[in-house]
N, CA, C and O atoms as a GROMACS GRO file, in nm:
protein
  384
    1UNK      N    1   1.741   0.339   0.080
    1UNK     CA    2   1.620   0.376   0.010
    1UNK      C    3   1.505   0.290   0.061
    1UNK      O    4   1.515   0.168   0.072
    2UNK      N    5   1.404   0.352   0.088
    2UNK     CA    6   1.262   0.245   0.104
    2UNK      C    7   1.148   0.305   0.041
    2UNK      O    8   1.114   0.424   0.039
    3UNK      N    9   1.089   0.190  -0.018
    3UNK     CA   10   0.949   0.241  -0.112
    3UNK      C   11   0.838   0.314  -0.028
    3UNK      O   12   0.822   0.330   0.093
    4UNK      N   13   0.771   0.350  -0.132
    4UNK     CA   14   0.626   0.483  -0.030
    4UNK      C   15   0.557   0.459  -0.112
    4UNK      O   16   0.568   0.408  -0.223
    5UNK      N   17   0.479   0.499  -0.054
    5UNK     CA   18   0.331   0.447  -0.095
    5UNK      C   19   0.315   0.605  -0.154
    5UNK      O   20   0.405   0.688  -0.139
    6UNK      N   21   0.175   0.637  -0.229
    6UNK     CA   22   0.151   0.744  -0.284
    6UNK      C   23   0.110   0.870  -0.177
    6UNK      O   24   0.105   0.990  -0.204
    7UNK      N   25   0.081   0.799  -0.041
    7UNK     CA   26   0.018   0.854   0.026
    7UNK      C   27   0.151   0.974   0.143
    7UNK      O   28   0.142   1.087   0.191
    8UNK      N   29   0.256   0.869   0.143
    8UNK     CA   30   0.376   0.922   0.222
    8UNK      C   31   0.420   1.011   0.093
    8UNK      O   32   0.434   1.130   0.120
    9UNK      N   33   0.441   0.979  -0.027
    9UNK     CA   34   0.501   1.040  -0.139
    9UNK      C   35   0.421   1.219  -0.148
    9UNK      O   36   0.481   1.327  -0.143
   10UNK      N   37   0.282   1.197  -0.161
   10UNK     CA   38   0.232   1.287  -0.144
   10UNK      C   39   0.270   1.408  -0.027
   10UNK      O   40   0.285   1.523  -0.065
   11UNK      N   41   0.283   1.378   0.096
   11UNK     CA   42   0.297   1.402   0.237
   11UNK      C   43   0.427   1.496   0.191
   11UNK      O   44   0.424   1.618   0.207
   12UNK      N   45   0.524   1.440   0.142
   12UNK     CA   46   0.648   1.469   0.131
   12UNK      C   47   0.689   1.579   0.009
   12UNK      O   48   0.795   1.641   0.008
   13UNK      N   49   0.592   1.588  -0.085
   13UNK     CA   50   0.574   1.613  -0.152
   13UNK      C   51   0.567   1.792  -0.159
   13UNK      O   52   0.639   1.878  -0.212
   14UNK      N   53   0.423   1.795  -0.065
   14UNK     CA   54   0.345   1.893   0.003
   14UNK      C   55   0.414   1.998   0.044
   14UNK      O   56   0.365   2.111   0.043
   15UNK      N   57   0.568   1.966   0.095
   15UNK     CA   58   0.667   2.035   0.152
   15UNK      C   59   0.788   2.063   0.085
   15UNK      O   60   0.893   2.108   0.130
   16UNK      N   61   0.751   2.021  -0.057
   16UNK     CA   62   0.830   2.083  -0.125
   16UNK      C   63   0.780   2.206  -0.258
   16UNK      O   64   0.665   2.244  -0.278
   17UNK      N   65   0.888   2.245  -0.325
   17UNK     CA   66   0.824   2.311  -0.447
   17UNK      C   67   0.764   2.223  -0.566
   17UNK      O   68   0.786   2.105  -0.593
   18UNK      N   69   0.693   2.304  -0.621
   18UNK     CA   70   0.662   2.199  -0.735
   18UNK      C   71   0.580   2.156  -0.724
   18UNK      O   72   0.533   2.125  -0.833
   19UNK      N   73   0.483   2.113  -0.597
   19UNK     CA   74   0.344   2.071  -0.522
   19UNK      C   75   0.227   2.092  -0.603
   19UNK      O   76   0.128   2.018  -0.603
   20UNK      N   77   0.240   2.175  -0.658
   20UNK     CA   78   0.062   2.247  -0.779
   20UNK      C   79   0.103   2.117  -0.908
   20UNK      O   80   0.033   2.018  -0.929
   21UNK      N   81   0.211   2.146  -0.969
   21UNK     CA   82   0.200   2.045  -1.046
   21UNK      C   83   0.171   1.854  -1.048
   21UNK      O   84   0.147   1.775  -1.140
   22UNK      N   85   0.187   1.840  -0.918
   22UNK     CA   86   0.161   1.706  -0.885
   22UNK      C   87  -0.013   1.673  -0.828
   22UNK      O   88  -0.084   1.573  -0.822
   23UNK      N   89  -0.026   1.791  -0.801
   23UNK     CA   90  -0.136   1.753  -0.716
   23UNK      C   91  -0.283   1.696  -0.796
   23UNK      O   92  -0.388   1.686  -0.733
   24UNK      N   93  -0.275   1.673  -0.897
   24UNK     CA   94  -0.397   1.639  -0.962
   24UNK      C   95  -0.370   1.505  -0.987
   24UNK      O   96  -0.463   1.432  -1.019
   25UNK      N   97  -0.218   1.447  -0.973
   25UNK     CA   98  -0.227   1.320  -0.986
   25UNK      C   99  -0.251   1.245  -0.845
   25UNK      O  100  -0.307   1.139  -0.815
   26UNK      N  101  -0.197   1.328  -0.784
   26UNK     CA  102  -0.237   1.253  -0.612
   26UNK      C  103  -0.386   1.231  -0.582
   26UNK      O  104  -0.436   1.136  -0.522
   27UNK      N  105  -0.454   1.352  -0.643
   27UNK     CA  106  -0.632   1.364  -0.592
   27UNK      C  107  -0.663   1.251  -0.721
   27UNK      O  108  -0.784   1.247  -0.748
   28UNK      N  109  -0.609   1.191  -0.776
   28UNK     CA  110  -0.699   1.079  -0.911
   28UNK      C  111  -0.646   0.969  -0.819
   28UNK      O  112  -0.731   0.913  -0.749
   29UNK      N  113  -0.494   0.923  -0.807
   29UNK     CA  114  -0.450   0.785  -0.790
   29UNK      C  115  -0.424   0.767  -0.603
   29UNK      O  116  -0.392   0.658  -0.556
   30UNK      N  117  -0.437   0.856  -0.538
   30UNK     CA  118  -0.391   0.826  -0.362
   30UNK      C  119  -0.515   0.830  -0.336
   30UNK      O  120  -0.589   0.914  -0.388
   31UNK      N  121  -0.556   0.742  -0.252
   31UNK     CA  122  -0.638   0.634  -0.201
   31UNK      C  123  -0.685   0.697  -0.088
   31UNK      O  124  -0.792   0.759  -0.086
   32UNK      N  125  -0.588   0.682   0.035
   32UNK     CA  126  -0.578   0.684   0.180
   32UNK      C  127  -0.465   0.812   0.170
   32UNK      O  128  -0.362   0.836   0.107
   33UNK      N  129  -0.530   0.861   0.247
   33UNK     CA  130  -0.455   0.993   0.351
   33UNK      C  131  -0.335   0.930   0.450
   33UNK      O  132  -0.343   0.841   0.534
   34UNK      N  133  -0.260   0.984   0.420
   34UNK     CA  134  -0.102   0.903   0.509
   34UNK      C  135  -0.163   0.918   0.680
   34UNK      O  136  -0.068   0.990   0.711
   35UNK      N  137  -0.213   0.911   0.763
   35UNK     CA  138  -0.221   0.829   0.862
   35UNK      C  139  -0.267   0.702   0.822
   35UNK      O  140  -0.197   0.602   0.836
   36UNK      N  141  -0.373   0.700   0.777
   36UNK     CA  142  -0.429   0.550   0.690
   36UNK      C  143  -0.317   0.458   0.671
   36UNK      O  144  -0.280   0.357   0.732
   37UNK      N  145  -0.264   0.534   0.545
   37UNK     CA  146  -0.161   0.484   0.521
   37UNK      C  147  -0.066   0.413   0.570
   37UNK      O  148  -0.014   0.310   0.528
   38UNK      N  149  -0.047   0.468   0.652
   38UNK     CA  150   0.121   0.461   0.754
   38UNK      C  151   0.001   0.344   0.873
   38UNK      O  152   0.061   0.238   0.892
   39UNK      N  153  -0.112   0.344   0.932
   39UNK     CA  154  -0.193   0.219   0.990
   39UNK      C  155  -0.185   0.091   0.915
   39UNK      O  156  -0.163  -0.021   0.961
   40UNK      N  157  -0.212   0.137   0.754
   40UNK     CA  158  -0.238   0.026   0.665
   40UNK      C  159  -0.111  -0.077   0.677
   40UNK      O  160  -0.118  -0.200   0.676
   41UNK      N  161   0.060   0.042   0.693
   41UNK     CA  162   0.224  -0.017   0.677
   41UNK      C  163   0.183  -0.157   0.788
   41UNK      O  164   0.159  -0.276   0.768
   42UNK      N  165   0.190  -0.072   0.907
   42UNK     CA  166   0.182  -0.136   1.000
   42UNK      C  167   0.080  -0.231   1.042
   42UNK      O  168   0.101  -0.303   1.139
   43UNK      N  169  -0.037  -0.236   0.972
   43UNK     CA  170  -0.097  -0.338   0.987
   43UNK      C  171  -0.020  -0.485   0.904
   43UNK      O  172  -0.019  -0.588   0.972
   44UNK      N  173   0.039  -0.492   0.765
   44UNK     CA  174   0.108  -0.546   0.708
   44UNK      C  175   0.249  -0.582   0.776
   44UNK      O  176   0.284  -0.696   0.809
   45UNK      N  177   0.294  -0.509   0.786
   45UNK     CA  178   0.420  -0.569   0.857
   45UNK      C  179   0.434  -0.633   0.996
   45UNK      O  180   0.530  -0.693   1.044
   46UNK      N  181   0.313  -0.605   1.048
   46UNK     CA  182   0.291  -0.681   1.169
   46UNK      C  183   0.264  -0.830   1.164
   46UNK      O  184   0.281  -0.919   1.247
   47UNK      N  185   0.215  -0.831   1.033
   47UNK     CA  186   0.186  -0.982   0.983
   47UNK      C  187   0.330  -1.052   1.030
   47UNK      O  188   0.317  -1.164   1.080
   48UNK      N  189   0.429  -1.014   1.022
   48UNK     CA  190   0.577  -1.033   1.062
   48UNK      C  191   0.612  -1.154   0.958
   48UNK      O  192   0.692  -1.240   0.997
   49UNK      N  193   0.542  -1.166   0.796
   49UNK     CA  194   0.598  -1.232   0.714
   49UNK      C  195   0.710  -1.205   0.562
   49UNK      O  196   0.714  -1.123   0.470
   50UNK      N  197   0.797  -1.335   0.606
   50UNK     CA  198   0.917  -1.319   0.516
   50UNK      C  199   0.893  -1.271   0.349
   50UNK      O  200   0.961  -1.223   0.259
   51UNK      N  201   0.766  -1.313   0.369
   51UNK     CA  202   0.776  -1.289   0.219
   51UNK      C  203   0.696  -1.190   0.160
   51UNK      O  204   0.693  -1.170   0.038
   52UNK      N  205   0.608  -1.102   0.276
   52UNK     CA  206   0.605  -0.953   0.202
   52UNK      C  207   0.706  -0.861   0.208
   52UNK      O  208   0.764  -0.831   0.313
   53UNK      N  209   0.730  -0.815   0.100
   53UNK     CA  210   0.847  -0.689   0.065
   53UNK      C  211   0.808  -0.590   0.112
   53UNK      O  212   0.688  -0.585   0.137
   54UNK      N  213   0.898  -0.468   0.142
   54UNK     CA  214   0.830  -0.364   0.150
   54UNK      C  215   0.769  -0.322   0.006
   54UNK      O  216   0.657  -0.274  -0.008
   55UNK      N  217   0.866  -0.349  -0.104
   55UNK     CA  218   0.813  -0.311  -0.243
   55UNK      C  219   0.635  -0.382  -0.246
   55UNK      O  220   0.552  -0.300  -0.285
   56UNK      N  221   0.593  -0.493  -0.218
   56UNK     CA  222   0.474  -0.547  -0.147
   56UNK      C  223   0.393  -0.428  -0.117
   56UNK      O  224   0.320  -0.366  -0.195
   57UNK      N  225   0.423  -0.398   0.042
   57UNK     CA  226   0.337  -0.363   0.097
   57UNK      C  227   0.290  -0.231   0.014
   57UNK      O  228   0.179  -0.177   0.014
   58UNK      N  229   0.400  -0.198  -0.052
   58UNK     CA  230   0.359   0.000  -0.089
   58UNK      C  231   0.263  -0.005  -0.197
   58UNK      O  232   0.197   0.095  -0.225
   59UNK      N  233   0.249  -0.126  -0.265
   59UNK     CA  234   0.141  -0.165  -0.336
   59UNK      C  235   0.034  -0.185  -0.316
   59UNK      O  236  -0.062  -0.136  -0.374
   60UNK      N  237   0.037  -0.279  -0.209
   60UNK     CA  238  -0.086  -0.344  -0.136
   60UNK      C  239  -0.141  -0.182  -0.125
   60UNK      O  240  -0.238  -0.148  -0.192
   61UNK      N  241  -0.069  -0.082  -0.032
   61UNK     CA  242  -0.156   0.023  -0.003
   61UNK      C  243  -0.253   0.135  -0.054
   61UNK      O  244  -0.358   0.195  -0.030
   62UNK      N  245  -0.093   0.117  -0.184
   62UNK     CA  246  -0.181   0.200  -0.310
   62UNK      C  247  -0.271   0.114  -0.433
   62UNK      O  248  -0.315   0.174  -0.531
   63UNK      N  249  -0.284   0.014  -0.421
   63UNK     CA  250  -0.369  -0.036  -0.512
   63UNK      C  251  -0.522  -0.076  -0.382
   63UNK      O  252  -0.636  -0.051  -0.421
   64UNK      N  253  -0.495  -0.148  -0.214
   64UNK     CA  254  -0.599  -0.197  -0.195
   64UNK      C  255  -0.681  -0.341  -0.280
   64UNK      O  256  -0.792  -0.334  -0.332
   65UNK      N  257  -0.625  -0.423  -0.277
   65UNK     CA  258  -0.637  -0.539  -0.363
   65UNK      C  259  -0.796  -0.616  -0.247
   65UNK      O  260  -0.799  -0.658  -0.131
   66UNK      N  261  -0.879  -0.605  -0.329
   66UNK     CA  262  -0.973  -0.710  -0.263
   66UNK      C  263  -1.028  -0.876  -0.212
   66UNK      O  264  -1.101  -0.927  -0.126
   67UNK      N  265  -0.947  -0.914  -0.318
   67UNK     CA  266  -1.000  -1.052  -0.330
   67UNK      C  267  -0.771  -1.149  -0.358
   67UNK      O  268  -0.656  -1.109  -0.344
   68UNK      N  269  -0.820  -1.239  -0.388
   68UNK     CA  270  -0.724  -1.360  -0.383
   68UNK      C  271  -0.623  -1.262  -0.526
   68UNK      O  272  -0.518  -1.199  -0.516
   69UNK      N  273  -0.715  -1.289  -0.656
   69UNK     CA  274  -0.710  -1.253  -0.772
   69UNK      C  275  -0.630  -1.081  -0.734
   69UNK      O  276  -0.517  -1.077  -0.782
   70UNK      N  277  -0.654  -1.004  -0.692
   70UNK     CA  278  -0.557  -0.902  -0.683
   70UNK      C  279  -0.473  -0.890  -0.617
   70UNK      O  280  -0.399  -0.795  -0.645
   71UNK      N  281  -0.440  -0.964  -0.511
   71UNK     CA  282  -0.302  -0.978  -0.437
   71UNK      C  283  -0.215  -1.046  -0.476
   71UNK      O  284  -0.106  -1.046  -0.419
   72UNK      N  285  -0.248  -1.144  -0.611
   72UNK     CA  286  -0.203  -1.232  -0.651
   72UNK      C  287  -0.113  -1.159  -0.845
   72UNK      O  288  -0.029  -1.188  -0.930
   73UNK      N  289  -0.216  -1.056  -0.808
   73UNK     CA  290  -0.126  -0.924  -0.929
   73UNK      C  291  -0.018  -0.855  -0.887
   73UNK      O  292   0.063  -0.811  -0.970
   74UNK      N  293   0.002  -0.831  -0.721
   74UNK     CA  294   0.081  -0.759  -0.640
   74UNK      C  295   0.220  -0.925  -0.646
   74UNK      O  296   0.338  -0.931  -0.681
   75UNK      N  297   0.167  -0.981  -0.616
   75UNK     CA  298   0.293  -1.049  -0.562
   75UNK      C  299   0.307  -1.225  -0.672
   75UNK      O  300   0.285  -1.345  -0.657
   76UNK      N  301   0.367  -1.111  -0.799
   76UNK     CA  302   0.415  -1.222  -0.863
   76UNK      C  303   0.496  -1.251  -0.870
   76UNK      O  304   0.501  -1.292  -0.986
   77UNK      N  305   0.638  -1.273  -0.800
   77UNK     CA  306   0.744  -1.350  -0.748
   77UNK      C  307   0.711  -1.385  -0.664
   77UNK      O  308   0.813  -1.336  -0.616
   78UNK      N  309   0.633  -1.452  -0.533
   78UNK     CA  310   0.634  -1.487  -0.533
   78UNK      C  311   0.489  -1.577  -0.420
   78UNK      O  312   0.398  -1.521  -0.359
   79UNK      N  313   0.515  -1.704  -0.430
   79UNK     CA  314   0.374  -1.796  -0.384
   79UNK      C  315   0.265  -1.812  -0.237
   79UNK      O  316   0.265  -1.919  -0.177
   80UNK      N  317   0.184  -1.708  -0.195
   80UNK     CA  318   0.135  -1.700  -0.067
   80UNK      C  319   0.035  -1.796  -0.092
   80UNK      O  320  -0.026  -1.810  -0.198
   81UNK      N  321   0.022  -1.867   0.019
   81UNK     CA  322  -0.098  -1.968   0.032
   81UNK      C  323  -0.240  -1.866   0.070
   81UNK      O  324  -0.259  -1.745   0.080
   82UNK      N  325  -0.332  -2.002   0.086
   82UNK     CA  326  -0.484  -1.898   0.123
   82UNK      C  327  -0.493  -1.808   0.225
   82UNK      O  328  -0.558  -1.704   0.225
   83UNK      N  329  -0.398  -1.869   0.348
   83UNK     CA  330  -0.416  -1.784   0.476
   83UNK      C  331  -0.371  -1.636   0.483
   83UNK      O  332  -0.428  -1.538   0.530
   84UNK      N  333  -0.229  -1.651   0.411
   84UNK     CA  334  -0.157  -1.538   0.406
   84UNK      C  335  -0.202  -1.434   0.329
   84UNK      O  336  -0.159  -1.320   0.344
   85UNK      N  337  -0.313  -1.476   0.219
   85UNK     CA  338  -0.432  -1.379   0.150
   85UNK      C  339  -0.507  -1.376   0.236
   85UNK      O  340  -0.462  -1.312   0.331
   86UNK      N  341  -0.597  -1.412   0.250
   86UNK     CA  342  -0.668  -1.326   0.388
   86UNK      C  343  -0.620  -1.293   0.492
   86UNK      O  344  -0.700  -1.228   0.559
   87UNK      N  345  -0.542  -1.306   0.529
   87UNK     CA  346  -0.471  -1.214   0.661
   87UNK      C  347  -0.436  -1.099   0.614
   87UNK      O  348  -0.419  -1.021   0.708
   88UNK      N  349  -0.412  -1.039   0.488
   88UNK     CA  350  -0.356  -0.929   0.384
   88UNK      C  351  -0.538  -0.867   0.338
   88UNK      O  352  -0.574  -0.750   0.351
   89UNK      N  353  -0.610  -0.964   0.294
   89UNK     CA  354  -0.727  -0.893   0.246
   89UNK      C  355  -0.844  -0.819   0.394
   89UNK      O  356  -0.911  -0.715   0.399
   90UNK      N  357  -0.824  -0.927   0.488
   90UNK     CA  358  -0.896  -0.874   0.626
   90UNK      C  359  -0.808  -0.735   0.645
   90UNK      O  360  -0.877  -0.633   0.638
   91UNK      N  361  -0.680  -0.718   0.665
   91UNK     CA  362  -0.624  -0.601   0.690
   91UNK      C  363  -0.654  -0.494   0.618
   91UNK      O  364  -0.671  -0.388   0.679
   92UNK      N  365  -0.670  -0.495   0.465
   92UNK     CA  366  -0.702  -0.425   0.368
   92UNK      C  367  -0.833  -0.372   0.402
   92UNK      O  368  -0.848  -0.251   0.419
   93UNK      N  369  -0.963  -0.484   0.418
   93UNK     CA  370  -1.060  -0.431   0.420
   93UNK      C  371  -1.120  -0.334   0.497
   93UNK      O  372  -1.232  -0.285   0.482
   94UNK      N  373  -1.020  -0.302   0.601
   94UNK     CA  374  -1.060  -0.182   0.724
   94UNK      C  375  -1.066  -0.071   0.650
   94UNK      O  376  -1.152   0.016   0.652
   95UNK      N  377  -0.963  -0.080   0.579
   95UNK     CA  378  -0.897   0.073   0.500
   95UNK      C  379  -1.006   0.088   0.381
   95UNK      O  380  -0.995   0.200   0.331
   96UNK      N  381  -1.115   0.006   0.316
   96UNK     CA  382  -1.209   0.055   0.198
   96UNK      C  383  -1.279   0.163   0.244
   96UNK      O  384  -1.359   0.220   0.171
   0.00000   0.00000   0.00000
């Protein structure tokens, strides 16, 4: 199993039945259009650190956290120093 972001969820979604009923929650809460998306994965995991999850990143993508204070809502297990927030918020900020 691996987590998705709203944006792959959506994608996947699209191609199945049932699609009309979801779709008003995708156009309120999905952010980024899954190429974005799937740039945003890989900008994160390139960071090549132990201690973002994927459960992490699928957050990071669908929430977009700006500052110290919201990445710090994403990852409360556990302790990133200053750098490792901005290396996460610079990546983020391409995608606003």
């Amino acid at each position: 199993m691996k987590p998705l972001s709203l944006a792959e969820t959506e994608h996947i979604v699209k191609e199945n039945e049932g699609k009309e009923e979801l779709e008003p929650y995708f156009k309120k809460f999905a952010v980024l259009k899954l190429k974005e998306a799937l740039e945003l994965r890989k900008g994160l995991e390139s960071l090549d650190n132990h201690k973002i999850k994927q459960d992490h990143i699928v957050k990071i993508i669908d929430f977009l956290p700006e500052d110290a204070s919201d990445v710090h809502k994403i990852f409360i297990d556990v302790s990133l120093d200053e750098n490792e927030i901005k290396q996460i918020t610079e990546i983020v900020a391409k995608y606003k």
